[in-house]
C-alpha positions in Angstrom: 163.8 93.4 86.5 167.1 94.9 87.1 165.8 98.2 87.6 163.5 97.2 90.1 166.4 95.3 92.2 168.8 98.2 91.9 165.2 100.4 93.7 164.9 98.0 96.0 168.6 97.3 97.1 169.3 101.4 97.2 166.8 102.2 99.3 165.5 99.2 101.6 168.6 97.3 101.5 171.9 99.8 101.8 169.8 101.3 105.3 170.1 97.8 106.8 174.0 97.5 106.4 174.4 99.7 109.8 171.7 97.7 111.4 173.3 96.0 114.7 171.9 92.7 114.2 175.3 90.6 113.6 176.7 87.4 115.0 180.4 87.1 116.2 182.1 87.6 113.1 180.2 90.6 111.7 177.5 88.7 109.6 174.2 89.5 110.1 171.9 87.4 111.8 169.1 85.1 110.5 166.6 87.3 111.9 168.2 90.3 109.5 168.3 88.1 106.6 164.6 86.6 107.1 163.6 90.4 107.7 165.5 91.6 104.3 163.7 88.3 102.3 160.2 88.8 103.3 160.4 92.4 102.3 162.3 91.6 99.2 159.5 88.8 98.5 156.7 91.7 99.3 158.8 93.9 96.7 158.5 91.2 93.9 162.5 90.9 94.3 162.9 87.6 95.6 165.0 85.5 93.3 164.6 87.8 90.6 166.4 85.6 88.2 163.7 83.0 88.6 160.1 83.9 86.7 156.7 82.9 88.1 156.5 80.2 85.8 159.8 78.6 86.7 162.0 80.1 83.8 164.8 81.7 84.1 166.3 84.9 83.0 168.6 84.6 79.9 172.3 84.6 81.4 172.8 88.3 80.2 169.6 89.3 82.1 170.5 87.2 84.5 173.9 88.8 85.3 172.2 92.6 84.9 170.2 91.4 87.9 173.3 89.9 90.2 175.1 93.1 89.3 171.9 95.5 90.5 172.1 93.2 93.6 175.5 93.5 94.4 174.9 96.9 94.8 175.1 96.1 98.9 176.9 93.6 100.5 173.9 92.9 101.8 172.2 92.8 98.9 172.6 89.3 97.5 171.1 87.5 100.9 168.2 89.8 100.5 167.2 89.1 97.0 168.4 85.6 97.5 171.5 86.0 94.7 174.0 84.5 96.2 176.5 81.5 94.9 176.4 79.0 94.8 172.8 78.7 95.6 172.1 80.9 92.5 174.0 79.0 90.3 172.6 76.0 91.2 169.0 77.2 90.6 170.3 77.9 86.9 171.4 74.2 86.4 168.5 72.8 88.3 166.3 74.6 86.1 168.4 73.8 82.4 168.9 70.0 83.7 166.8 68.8 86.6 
C-alpha cells in the first residue's frame, strides 16, 4: 500500500501544491481538498491505513503509509492521513 501512496502523492498530488486555490492564510480551499479526495478515493488511496473490511494496517505499516504520504504537504488531506483524525480511526477501530 505504501508504494501505491508514494505513486499517487508524486505524481497527482505534488502538481497540486502550485494550484491557486487557497483561502487567506495560504491553505487550500475545500474545493482543492474535495478534488484531491475523490481522485485519491478513485486511486484506491483513500485512508490507506483503513482496509475494506474495516481493519487496520499494523502500526509499522501503518506509519510506512503516513510517511509515503507526507511526501507533500498536501499529501496527508488527500489521502485523508492527517492527525488527529488518523489517530483517532486507529483507537476507534482497537476500542469502539
Amino acid at each position: 500500500m505504501g508504494a501505491r501512496v508514494e505513486a499517487f502523492v508524486r505524481e497527482v498530488v505534488v502538481p497540486y501544491e502550485k494550484d491557486p486555490r487557497r483561502d487567506h492564510h495560504g491553505a487550500p480551499t475545500d474545493e482543492l481538498v474535495m478534488e484531491m479526495r475523490e481522485k485519491a478515493r478513485a486511486a484506491g488511496v483513500l485512508t490507506p491505513h483503513i482496509r475494506d473490511d474495516g481493519s487496520h494496517l499494523t502500526q509499522r505499516e501503518t506509519a510506512y503509509v503516513l510517511i509515503k504520504s507526507g511526501l507533500s504537504p498536501l499529501g496527508p488531506l488527500a489521502c485523508n492521513t492527517f492527525a488527529p483524525d488518523e489517530g483517532n480511526m486507529y483507537l476507534i477501530g482497537h476500542v469502539g
